[in-house]
N, CA, C and O atoms as CSV, one atom per row, in Angstrom:
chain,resi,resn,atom,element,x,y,z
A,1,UNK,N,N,-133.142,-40.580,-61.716
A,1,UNK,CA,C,-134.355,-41.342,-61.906
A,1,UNK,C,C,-135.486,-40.874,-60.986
A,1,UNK,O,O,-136.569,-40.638,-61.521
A,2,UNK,N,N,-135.371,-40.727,-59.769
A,2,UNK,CA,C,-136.463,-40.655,-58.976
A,2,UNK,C,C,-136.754,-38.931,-59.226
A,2,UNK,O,O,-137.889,-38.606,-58.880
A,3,UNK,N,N,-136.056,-38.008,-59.670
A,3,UNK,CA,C,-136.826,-36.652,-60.446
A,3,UNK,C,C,-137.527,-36.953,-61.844
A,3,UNK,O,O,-138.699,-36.599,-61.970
A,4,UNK,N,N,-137.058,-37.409,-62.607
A,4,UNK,CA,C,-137.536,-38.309,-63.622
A,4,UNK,C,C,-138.942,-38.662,-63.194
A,4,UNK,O,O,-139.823,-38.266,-63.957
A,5,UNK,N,N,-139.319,-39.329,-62.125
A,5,UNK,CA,C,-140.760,-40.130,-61.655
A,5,UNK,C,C,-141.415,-39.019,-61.336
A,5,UNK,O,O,-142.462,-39.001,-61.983
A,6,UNK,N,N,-141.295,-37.923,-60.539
A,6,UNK,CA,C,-141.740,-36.763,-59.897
A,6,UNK,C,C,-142.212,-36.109,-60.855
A,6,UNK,O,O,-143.421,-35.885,-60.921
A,7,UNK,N,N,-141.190,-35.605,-61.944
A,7,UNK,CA,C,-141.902,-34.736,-63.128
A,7,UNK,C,C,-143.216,-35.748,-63.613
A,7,UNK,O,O,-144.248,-35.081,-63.679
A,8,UNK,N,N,-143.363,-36.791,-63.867
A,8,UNK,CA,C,-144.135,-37.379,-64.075
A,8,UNK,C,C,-145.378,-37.190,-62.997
A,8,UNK,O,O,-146.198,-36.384,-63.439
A,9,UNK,N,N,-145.530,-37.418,-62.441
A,9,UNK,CA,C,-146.327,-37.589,-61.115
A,9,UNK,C,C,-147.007,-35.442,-60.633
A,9,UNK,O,O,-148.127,-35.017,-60.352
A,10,UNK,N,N,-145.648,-34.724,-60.769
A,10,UNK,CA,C,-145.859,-33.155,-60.472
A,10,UNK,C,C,-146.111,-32.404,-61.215
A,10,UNK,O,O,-146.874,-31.460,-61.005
A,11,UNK,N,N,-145.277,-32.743,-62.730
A,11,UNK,CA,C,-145.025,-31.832,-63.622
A,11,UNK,C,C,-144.310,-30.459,-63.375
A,11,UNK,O,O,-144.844,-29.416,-62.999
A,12,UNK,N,N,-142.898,-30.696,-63.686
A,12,UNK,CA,C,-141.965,-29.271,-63.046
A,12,UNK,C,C,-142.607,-28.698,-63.680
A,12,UNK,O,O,-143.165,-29.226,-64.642
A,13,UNK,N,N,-142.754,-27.485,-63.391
A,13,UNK,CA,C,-143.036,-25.728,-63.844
A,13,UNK,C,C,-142.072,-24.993,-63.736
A,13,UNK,O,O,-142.435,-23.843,-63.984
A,14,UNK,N,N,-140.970,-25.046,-63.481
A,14,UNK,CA,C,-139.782,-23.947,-62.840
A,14,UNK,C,C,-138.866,-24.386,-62.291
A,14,UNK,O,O,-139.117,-25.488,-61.803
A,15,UNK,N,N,-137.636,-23.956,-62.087
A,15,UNK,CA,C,-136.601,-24.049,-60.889
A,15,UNK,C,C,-135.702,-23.016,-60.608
A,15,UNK,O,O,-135.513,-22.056,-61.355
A,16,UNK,N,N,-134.988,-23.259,-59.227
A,16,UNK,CA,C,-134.480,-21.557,-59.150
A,16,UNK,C,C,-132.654,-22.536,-58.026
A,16,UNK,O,O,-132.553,-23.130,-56.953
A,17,UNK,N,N,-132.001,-22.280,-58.762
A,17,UNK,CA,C,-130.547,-22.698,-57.915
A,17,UNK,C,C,-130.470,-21.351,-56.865
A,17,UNK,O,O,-130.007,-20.216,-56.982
A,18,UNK,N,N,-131.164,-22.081,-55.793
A,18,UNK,CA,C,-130.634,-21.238,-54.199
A,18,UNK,C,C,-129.664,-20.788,-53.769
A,18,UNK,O,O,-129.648,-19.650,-53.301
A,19,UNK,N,N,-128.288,-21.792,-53.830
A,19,UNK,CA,C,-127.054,-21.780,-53.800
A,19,UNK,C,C,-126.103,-22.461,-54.663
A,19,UNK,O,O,-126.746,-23.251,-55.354
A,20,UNK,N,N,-124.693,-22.523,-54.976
A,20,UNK,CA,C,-123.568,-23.104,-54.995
A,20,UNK,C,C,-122.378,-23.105,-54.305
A,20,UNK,O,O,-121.771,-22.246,-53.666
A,21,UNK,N,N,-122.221,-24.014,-54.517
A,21,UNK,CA,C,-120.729,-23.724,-53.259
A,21,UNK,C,C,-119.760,-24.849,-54.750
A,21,UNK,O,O,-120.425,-25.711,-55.325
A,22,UNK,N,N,-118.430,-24.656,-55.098
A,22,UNK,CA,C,-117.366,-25.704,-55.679
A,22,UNK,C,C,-115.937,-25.941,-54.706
A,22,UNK,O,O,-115.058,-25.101,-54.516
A,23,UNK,N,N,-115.978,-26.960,-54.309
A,23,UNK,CA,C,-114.822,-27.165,-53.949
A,23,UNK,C,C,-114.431,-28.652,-53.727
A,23,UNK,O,O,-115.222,-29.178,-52.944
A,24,UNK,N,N,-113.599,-29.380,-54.106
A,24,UNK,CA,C,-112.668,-28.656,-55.004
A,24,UNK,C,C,-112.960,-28.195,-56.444
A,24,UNK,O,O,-114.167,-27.956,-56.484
A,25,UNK,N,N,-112.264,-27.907,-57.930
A,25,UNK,CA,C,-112.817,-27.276,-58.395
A,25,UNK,C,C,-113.319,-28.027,-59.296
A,25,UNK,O,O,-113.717,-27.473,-60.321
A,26,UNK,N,N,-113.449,-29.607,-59.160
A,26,UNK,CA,C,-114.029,-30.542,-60.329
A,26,UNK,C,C,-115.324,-30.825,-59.781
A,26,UNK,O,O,-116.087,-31.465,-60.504
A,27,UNK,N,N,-115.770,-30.431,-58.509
A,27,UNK,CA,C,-117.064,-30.755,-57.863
A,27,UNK,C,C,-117.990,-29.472,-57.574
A,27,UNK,O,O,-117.474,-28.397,-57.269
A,28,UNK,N,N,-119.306,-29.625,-57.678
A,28,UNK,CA,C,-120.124,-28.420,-57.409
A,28,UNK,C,C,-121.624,-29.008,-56.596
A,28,UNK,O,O,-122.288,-29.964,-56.995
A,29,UNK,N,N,-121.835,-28.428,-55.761
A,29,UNK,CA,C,-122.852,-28.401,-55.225
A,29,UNK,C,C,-123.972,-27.558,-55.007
A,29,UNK,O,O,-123.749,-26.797,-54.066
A,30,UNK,N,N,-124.989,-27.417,-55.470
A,30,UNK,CA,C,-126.214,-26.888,-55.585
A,30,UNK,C,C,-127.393,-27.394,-55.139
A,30,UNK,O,O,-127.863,-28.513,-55.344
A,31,UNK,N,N,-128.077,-25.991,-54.172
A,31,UNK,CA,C,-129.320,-26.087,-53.692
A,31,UNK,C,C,-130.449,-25.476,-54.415
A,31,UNK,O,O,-130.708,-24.272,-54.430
A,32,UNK,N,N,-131.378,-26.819,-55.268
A,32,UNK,CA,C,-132.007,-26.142,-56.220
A,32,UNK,C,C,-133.305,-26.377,-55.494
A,32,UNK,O,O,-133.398,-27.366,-54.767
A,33,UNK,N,N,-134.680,-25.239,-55.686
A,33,UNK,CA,C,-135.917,-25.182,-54.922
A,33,UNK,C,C,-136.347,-25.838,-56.770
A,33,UNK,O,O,-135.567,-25.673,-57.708
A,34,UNK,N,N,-137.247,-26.309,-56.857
A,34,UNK,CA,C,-138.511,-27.076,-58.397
A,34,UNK,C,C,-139.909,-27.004,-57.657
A,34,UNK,O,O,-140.486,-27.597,-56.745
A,35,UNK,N,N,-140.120,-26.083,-58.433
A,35,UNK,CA,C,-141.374,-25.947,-58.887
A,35,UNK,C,C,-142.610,-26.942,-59.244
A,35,UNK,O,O,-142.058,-27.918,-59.754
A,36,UNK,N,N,-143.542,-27.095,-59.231
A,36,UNK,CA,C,-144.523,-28.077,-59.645
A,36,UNK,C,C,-146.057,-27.675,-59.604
A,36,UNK,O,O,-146.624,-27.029,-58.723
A,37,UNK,N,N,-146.688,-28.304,-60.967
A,37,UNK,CA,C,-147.599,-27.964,-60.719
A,37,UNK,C,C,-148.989,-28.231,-59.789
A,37,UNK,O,O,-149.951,-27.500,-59.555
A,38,UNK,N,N,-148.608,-29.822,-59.301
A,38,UNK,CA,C,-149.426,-30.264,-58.780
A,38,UNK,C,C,-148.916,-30.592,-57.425
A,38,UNK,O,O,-149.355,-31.583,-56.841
A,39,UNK,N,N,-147.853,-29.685,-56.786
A,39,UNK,CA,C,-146.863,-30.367,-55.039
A,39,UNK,C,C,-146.702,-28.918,-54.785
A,39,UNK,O,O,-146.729,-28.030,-55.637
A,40,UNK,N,N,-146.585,-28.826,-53.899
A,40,UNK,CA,C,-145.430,-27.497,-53.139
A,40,UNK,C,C,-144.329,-27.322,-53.657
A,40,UNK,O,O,-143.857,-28.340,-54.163
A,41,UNK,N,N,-143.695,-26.369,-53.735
A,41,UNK,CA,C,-142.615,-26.339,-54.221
A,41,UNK,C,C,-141.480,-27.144,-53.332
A,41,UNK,O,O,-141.664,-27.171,-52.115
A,42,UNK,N,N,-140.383,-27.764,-53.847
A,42,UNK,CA,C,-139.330,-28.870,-53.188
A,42,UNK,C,C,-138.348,-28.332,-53.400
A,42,UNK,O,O,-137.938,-28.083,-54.534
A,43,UNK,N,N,-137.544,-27.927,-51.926
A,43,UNK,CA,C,-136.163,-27.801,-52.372
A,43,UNK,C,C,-134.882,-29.355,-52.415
A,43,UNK,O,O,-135.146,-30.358,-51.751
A,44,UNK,N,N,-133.803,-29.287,-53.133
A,44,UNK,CA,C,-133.312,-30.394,-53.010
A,44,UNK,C,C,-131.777,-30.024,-52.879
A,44,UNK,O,O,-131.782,-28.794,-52.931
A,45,UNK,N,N,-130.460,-30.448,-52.735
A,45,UNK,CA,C,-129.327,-30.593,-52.643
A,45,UNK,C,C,-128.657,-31.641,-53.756
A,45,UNK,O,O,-128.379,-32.824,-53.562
A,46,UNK,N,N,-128.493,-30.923,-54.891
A,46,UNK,CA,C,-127.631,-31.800,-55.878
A,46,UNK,C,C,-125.895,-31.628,-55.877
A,46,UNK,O,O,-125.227,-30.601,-55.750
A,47,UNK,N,N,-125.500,-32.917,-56.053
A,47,UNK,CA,C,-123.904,-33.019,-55.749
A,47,UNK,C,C,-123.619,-33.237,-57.701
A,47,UNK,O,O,-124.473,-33.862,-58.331
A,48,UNK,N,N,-122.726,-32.817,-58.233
A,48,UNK,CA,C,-122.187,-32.594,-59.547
A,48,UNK,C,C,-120.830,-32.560,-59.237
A,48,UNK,O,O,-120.230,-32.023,-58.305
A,49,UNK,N,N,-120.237,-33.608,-60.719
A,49,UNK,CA,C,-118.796,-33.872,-60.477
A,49,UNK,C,C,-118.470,-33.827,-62.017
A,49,UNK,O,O,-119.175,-34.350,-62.881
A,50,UNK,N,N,-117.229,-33.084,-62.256
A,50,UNK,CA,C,-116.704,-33.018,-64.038
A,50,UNK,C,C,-116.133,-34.194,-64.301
A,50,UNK,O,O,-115.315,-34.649,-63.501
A,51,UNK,N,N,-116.472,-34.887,-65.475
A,51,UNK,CA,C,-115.998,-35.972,-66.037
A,51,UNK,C,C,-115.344,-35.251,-67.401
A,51,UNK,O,O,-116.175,-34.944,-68.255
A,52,UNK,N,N,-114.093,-34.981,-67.662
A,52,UNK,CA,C,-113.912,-34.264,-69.003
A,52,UNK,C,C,-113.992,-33.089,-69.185
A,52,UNK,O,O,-113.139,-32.403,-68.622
A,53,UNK,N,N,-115.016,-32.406,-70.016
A,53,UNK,CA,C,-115.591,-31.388,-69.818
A,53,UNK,C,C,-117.087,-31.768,-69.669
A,53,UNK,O,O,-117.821,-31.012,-70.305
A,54,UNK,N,N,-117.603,-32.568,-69.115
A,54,UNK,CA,C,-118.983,-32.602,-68.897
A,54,UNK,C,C,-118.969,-32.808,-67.544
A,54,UNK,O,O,-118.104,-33.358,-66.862
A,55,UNK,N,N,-120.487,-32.088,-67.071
A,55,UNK,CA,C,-121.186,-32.045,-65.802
A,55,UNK,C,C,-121.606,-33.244,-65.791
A,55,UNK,O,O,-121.842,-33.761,-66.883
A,56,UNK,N,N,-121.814,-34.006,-64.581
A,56,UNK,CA,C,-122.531,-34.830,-64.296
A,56,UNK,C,C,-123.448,-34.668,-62.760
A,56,UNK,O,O,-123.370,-33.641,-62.086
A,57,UNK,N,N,-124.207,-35.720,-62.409
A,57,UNK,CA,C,-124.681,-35.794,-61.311
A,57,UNK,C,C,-124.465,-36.825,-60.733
A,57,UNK,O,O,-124.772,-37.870,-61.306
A,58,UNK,N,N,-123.806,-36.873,-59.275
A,58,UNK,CA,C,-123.824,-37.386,-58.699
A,58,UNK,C,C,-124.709,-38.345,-57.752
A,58,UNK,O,O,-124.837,-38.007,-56.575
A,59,UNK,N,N,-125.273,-39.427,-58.173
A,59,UNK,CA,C,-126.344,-40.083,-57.628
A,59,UNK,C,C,-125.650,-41.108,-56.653
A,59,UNK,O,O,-125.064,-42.075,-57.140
A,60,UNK,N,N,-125.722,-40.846,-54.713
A,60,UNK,CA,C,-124.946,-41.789,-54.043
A,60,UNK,C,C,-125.714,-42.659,-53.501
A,60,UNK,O,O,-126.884,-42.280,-53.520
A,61,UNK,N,N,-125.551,-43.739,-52.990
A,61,UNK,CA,C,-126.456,-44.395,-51.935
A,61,UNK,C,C,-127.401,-43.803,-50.984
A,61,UNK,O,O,-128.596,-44.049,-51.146
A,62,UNK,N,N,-127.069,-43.138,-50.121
A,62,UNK,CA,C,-128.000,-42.261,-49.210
A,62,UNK,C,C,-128.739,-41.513,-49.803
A,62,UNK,O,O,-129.780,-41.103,-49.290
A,63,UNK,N,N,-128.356,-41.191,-50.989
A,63,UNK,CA,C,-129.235,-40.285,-51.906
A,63,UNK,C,C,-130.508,-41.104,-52.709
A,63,UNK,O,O,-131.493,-40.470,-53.090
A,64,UNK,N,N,-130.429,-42.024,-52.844
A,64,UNK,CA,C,-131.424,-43.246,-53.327
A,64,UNK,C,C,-132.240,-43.968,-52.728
A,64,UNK,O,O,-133.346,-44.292,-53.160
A,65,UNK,N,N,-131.634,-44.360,-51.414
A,65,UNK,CA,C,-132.356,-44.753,-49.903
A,65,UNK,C,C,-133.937,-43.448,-49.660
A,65,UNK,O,O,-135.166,-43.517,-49.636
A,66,UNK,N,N,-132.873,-42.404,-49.531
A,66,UNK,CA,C,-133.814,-41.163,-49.050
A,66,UNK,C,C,-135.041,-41.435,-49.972
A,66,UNK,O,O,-136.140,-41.783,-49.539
A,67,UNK,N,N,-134.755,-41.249,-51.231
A,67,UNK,CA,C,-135.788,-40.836,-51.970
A,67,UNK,C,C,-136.676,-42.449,-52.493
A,67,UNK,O,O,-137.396,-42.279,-53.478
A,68,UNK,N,N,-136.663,-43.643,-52.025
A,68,UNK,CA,C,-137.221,-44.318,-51.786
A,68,UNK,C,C,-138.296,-44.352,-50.535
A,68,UNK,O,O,-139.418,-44.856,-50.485
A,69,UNK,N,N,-137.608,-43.696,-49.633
A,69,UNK,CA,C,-138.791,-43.864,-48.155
A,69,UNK,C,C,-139.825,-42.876,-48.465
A,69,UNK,O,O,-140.958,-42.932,-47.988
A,70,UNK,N,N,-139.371,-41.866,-49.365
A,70,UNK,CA,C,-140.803,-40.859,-49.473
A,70,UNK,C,C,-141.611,-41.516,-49.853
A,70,UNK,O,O,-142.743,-41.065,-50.028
């Protein structure tokens, strides 16, 4: 949700996955930099977990807190 508000507010233009790291092998973590047209570019730290065969995202508490105080 709160990237959801941003594209609204920035308008992504781009993104570029910095890193991954998986471990164990149902979890993945990625450092993605987004683009925008109207901000600096933002890097962020997304946590992803397999449900099935689908990706998901992991949205935790501290992760919701954070992006409220901005």
């Amino acid at each position: 949700m709160p990237m959801m508000a941003e594209n609204q507010s920035h308008t992504y233009t781009g993104y570029q996955i910095l890193s991954q790291r998986s471990s164990p092998p149902d979890t993945a973590i990625m450092e993605v930099e987004t683009d925008m047209a109207s901000a600096p570019p933002k890097t962020d730290t997304l946590n992803f977990q397999r449900f099935g065969h689908d990706w998901r995202i992991v949205i935790d508490e501290t992760t919701v807190r954070n992006e409220l105080k901005r």
